[in-house]
PyMOL Python script that loads the backbone (N, CA, C, O; Angstrom):
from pymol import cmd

cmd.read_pdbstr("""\
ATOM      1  N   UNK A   1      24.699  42.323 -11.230  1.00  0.00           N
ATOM      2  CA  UNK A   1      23.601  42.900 -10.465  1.00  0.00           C
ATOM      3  C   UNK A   1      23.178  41.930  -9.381  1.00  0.00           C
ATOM      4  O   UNK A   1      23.168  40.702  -9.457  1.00  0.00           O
ATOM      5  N   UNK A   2      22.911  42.516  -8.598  1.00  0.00           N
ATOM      6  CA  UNK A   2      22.437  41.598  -7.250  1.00  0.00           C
ATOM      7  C   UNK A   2      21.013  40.821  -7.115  1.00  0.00           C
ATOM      8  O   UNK A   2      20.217  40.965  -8.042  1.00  0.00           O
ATOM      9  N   UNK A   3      20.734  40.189  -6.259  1.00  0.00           N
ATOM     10  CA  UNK A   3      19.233  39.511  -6.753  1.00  0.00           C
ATOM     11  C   UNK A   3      18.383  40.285  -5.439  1.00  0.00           C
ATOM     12  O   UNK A   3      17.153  40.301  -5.469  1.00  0.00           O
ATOM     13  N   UNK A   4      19.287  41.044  -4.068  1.00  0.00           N
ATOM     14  CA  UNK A   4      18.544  41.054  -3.066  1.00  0.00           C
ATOM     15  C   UNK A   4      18.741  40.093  -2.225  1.00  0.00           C
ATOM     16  O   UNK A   4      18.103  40.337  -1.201  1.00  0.00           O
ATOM     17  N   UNK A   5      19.264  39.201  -2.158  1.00  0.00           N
ATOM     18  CA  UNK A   5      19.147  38.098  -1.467  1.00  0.00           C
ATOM     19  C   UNK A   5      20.911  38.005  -1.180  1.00  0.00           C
ATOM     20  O   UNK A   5      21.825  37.764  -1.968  1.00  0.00           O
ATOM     21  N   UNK A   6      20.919  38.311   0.316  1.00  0.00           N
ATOM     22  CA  UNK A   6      22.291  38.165   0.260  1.00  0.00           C
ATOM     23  C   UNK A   6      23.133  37.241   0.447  1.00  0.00           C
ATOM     24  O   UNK A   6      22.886  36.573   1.451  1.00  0.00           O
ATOM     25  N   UNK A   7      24.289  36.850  -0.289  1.00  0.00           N
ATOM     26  CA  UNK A   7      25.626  35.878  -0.242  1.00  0.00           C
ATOM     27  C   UNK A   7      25.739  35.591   0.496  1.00  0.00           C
ATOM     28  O   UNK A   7      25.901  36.298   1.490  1.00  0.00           O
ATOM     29  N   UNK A   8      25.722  33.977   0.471  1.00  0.00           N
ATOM     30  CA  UNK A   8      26.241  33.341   1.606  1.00  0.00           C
ATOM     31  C   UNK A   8      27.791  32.937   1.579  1.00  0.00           C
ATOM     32  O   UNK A   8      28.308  32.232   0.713  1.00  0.00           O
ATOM     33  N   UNK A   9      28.485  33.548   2.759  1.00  0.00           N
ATOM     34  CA  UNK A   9      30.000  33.152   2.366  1.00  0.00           C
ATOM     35  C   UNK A   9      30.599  32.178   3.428  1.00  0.00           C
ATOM     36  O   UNK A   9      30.145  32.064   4.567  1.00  0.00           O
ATOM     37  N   UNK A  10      31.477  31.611   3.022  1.00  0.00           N
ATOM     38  CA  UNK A  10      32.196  30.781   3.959  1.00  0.00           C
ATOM     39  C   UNK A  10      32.754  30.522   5.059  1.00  0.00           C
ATOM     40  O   UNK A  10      33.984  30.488   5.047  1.00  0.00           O
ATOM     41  N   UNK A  11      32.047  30.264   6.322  1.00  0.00           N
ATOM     42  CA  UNK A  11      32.067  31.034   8.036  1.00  0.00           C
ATOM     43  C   UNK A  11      30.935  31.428   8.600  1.00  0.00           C
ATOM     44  O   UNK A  11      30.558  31.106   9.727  1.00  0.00           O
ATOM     45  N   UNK A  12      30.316  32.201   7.760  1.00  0.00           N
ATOM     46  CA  UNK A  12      29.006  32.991   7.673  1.00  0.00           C
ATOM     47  C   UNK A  12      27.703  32.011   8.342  1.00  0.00           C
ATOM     48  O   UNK A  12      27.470  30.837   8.055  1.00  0.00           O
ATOM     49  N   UNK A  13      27.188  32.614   9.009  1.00  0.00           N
ATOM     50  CA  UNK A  13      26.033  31.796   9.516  1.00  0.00           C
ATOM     51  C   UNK A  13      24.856  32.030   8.674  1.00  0.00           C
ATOM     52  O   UNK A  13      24.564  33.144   8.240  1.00  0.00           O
ATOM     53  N   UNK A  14      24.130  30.873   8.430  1.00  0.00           N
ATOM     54  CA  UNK A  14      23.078  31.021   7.600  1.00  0.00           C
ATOM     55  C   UNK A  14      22.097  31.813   8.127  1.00  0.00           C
ATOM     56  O   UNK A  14      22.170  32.013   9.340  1.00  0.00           O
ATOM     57  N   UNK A  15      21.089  32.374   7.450  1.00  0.00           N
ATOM     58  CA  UNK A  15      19.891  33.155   7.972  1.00  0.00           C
ATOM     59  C   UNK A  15      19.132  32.065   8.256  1.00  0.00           C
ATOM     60  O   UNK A  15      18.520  32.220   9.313  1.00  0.00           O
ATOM     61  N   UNK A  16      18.946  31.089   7.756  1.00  0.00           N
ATOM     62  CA  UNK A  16      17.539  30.178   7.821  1.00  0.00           C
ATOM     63  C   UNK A  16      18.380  28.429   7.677  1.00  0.00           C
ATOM     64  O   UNK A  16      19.204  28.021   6.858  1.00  0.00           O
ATOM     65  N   UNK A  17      17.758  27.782   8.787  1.00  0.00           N
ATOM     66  CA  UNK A  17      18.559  26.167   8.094  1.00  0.00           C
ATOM     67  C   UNK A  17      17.373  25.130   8.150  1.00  0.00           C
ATOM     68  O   UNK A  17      16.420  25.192   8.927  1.00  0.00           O
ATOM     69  N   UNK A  18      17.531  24.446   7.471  1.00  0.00           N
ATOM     70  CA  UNK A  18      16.854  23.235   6.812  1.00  0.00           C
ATOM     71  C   UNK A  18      16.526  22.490   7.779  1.00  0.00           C
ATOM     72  O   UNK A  18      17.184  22.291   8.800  1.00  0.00           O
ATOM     73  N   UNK A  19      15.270  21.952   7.433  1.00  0.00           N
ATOM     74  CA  UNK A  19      14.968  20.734   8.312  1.00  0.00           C
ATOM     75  C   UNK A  19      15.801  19.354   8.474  1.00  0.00           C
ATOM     76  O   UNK A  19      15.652  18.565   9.406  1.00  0.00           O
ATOM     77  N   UNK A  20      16.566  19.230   7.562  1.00  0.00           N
ATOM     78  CA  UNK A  20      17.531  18.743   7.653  1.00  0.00           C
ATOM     79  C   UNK A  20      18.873  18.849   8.720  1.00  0.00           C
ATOM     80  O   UNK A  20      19.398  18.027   9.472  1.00  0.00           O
ATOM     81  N   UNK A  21      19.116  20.087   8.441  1.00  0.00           N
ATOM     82  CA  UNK A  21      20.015  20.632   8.790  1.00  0.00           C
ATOM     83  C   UNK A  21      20.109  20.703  10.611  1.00  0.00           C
ATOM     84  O   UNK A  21      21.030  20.528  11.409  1.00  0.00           O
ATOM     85  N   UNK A  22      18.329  21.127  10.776  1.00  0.00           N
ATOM     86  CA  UNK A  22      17.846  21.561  12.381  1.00  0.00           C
ATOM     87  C   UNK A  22      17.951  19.739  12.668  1.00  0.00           C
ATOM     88  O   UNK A  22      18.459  19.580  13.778  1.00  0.00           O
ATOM     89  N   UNK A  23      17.646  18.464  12.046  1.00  0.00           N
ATOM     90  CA  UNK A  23      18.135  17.477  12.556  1.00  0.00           C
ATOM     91  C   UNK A  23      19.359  17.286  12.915  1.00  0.00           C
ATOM     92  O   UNK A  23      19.752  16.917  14.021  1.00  0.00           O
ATOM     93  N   UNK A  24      20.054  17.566  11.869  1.00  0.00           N
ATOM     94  CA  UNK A  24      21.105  17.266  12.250  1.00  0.00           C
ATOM     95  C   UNK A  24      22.303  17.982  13.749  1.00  0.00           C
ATOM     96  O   UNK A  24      23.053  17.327  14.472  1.00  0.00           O
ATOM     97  N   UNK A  25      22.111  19.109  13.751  1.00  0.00           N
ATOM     98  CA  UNK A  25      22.068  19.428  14.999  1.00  0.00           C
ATOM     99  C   UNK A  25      21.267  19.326  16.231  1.00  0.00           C
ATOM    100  O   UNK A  25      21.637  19.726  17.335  1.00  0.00           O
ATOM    101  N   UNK A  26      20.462  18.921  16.037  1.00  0.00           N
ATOM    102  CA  UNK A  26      19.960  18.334  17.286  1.00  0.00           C
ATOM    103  C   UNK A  26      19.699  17.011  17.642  1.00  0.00           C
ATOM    104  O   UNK A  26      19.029  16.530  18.556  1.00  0.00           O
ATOM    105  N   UNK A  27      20.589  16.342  16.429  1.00  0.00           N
ATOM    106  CA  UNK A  27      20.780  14.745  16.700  1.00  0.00           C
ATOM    107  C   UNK A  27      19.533  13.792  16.702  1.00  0.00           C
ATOM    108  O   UNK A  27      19.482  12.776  17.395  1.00  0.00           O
ATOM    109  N   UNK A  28      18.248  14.329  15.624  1.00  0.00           N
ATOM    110  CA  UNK A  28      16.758  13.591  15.986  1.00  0.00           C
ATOM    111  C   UNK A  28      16.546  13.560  14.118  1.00  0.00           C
ATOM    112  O   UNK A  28      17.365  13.876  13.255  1.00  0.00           O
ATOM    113  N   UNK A  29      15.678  13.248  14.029  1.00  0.00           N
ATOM    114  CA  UNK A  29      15.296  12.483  13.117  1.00  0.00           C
ATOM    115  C   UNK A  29      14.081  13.953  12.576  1.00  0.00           C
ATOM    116  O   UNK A  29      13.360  14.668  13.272  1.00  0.00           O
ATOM    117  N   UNK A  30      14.309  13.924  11.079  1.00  0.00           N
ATOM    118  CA  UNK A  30      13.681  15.298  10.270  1.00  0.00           C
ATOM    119  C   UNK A  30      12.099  14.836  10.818  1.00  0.00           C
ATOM    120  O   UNK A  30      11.312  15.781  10.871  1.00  0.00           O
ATOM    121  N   UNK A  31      11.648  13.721  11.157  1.00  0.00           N
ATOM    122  CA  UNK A  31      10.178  14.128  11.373  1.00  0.00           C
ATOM    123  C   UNK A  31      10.057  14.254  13.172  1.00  0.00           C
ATOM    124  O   UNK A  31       8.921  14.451  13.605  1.00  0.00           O
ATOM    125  N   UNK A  32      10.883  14.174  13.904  1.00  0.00           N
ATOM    126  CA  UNK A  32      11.240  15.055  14.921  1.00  0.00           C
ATOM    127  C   UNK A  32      10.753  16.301  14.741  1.00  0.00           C
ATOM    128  O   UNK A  32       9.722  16.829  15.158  1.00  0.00           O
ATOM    129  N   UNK A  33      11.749  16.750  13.975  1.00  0.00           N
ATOM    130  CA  UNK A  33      11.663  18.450  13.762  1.00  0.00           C
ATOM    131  C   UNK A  33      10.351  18.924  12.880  1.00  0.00           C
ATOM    132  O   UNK A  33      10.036  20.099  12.691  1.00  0.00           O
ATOM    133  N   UNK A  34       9.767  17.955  12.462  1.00  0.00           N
ATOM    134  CA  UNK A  34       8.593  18.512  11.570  1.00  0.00           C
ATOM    135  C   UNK A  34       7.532  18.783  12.629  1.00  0.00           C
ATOM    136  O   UNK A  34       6.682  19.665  12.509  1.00  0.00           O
ATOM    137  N   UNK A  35       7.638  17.971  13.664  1.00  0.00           N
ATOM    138  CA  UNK A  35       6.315  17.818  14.619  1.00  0.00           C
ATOM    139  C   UNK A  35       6.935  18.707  16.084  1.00  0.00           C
ATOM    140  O   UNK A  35       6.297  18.787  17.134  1.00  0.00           O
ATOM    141  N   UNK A  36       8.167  19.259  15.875  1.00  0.00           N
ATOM    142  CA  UNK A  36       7.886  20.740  16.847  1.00  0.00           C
ATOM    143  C   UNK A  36       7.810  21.670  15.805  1.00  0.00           C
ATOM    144  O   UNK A  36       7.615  22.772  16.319  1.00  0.00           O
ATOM    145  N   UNK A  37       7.864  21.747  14.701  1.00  0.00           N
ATOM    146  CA  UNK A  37       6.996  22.620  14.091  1.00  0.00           C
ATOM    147  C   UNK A  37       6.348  22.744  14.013  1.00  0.00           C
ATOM    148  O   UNK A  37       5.951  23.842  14.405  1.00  0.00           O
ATOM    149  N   UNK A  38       5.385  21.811  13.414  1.00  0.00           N
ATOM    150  CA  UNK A  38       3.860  21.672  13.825  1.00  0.00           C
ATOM    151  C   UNK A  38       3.127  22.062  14.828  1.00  0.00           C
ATOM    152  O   UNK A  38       1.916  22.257  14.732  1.00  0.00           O
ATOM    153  N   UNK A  39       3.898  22.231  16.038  1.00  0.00           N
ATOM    154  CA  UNK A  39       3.502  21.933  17.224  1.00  0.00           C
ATOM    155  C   UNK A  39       3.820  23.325  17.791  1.00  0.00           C
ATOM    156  O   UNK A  39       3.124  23.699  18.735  1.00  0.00           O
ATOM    157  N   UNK A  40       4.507  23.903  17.466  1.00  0.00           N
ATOM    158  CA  UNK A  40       4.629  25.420  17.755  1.00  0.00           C
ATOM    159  C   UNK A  40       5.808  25.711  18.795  1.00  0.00           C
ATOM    160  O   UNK A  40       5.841  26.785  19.397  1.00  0.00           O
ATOM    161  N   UNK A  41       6.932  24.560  19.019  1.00  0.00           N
ATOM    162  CA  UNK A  41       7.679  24.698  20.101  1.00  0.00           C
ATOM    163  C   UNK A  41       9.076  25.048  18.787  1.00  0.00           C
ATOM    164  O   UNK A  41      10.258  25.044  19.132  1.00  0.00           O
ATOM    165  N   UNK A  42       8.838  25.198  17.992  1.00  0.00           N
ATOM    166  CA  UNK A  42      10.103  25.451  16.859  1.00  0.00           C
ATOM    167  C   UNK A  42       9.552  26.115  16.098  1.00  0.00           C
ATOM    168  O   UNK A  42       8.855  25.540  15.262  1.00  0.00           O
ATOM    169  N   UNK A  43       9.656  27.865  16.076  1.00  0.00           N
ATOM    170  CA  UNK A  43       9.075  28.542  15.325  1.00  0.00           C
ATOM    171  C   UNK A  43      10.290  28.360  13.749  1.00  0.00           C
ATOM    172  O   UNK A  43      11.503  28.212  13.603  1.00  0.00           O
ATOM    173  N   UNK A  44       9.056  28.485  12.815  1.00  0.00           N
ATOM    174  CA  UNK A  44       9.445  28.273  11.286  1.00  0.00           C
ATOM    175  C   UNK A  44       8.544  29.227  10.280  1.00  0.00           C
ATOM    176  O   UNK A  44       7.334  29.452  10.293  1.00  0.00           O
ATOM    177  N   UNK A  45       9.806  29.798   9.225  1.00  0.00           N
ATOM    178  CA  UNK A  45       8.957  29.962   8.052  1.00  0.00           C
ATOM    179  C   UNK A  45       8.770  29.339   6.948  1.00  0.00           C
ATOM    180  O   UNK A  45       9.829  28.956   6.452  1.00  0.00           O
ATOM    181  N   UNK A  46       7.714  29.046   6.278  1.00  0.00           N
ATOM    182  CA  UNK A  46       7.471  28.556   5.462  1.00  0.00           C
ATOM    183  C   UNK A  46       7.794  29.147   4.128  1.00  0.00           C
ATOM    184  O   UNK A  46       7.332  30.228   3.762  1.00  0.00           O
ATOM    185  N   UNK A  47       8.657  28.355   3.360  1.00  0.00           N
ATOM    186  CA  UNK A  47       8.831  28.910   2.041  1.00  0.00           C
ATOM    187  C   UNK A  47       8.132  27.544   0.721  1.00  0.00           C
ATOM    188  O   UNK A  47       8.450  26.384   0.457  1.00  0.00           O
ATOM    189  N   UNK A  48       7.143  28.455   0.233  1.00  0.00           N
ATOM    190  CA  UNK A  48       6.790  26.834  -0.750  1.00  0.00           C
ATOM    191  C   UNK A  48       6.526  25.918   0.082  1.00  0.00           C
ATOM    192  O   UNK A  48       5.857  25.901   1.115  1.00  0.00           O
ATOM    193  N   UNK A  49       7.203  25.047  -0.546  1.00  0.00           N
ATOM    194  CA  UNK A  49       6.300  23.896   0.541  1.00  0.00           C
ATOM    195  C   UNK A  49       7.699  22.834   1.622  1.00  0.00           C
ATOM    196  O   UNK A  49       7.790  21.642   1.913  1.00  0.00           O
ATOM    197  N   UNK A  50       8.483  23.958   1.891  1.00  0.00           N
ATOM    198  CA  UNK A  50       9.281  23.646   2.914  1.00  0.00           C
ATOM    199  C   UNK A  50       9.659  24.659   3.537  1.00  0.00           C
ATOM    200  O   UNK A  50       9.588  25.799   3.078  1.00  0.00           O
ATOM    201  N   UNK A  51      10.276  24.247   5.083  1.00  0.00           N
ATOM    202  CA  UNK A  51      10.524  24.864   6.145  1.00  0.00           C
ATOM    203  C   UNK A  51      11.351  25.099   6.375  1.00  0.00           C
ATOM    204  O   UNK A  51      12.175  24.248   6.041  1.00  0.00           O
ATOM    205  N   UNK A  52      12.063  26.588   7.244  1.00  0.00           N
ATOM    206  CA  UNK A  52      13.450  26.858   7.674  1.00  0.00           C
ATOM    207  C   UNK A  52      13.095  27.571   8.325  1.00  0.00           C
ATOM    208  O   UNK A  52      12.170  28.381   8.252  1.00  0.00           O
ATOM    209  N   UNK A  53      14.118  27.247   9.369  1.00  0.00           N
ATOM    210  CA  UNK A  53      14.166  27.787  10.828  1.00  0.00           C
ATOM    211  C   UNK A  53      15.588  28.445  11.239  1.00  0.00           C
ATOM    212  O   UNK A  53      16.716  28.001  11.026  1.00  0.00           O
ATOM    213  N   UNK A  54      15.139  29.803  11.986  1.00  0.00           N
ATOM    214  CA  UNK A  54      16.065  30.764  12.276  1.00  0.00           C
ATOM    215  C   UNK A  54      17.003  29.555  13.295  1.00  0.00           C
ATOM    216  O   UNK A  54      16.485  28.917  14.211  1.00  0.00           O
ATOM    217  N   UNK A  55      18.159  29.467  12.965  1.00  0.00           N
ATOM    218  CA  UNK A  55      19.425  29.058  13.832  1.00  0.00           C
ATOM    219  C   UNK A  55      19.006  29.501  15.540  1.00  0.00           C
ATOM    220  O   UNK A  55      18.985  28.624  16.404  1.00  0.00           O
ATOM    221  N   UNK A  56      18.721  30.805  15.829  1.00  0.00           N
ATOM    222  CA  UNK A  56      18.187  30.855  17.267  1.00  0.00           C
ATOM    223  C   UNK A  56      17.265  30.275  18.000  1.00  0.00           C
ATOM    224  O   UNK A  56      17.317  30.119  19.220  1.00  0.00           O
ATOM    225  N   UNK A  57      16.213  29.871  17.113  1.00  0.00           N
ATOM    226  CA  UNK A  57      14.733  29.125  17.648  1.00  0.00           C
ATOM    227  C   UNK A  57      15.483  27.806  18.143  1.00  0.00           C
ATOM    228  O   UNK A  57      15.089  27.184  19.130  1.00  0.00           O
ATOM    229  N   UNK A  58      16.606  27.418  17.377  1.00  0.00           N
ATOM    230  CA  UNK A  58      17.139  26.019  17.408  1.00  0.00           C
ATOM    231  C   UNK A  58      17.629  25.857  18.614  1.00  0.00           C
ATOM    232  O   UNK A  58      17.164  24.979  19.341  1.00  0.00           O
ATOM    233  N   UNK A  59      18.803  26.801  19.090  1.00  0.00           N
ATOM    234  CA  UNK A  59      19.622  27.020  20.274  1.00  0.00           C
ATOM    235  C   UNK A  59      18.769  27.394  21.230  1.00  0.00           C
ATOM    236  O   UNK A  59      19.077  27.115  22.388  1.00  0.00           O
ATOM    237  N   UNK A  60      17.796  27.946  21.026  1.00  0.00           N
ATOM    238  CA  UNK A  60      16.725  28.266  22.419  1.00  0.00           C
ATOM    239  C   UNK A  60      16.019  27.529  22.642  1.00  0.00           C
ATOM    240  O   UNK A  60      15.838  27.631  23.855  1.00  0.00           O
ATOM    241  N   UNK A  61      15.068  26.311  22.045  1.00  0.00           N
ATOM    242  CA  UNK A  61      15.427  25.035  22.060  1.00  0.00           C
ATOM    243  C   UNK A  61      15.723  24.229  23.260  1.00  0.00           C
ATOM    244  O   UNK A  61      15.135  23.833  24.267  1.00  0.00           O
ATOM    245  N   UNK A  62      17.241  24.136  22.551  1.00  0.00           N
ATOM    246  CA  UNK A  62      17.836  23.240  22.858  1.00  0.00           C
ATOM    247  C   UNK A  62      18.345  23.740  24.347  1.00  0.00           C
ATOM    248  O   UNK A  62      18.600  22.896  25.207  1.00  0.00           O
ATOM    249  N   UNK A  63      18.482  25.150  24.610  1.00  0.00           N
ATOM    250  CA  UNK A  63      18.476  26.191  25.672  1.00  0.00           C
ATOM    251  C   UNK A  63      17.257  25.352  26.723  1.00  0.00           C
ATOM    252  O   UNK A  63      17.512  24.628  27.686  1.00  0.00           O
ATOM    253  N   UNK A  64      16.217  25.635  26.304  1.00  0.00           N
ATOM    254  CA  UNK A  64      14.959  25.364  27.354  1.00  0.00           C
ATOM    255  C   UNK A  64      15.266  24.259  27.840  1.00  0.00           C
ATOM    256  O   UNK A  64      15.236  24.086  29.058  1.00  0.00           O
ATOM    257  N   UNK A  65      15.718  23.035  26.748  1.00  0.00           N
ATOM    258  CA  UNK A  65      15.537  21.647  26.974  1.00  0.00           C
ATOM    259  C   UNK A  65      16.424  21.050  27.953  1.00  0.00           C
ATOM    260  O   UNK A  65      16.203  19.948  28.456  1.00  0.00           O
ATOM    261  N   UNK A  66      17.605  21.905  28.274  1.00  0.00           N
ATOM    262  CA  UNK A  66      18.575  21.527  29.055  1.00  0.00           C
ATOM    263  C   UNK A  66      17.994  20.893  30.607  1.00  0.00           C
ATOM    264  O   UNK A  66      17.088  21.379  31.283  1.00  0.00           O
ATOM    265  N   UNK A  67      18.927  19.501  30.966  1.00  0.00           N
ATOM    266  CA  UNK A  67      18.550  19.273  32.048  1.00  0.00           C
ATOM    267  C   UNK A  67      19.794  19.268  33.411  1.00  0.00           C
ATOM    268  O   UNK A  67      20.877  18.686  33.361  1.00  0.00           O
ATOM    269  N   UNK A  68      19.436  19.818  34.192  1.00  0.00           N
ATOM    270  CA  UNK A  68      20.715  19.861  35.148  1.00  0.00           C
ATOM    271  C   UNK A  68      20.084  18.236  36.138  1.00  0.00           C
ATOM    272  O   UNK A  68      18.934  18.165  36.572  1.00  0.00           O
ATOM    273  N   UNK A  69      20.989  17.259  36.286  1.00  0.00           N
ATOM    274  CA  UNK A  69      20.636  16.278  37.022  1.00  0.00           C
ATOM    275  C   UNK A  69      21.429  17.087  38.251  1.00  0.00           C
ATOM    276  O   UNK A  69      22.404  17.823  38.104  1.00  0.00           O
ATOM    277  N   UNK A  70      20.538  16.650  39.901  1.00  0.00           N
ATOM    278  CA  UNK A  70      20.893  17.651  41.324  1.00  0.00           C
ATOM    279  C   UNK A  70      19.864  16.983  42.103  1.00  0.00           C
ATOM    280  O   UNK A  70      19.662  17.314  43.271  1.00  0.00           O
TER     281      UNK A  70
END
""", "prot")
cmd.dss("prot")
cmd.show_as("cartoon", "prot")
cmd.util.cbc("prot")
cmd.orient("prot")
């Protein structure tokens, strides 16, 4: 029987990634990422008493942050 919560399989992009995880792709340090959460520039949900963030908030982000030197 299923729990509702669907399988994560191998390839598969996660629904939600770790503060960990959002460091590690963006190459900064987890209390980096705690304080654009905080801060409202990295939308997050809260589960318990930790955070995960949609993979897109991350890339849009990192989208905005882009700098063209010109």
């Amino acid at each position: 029987m299923g729990t509702g919560i669907p399988e994560q399989r191998p390839g598969q992009d996660a629904p939600f990634l770790t503060v960990a995880e959002v460091a590690e792709r963006m190459r900064v340090s987890r209390m980096t990422v705690y304080r654009l959460v905080h801060s409202g520039e990295l939308p997050a949900v809260r589960f318990g008493r930790s955070f995960r963030v949609p993979p897109d908030a991350v890339e849009g982000l990192i989208e905005s942050a882009r700098f063209t030197a010109g």
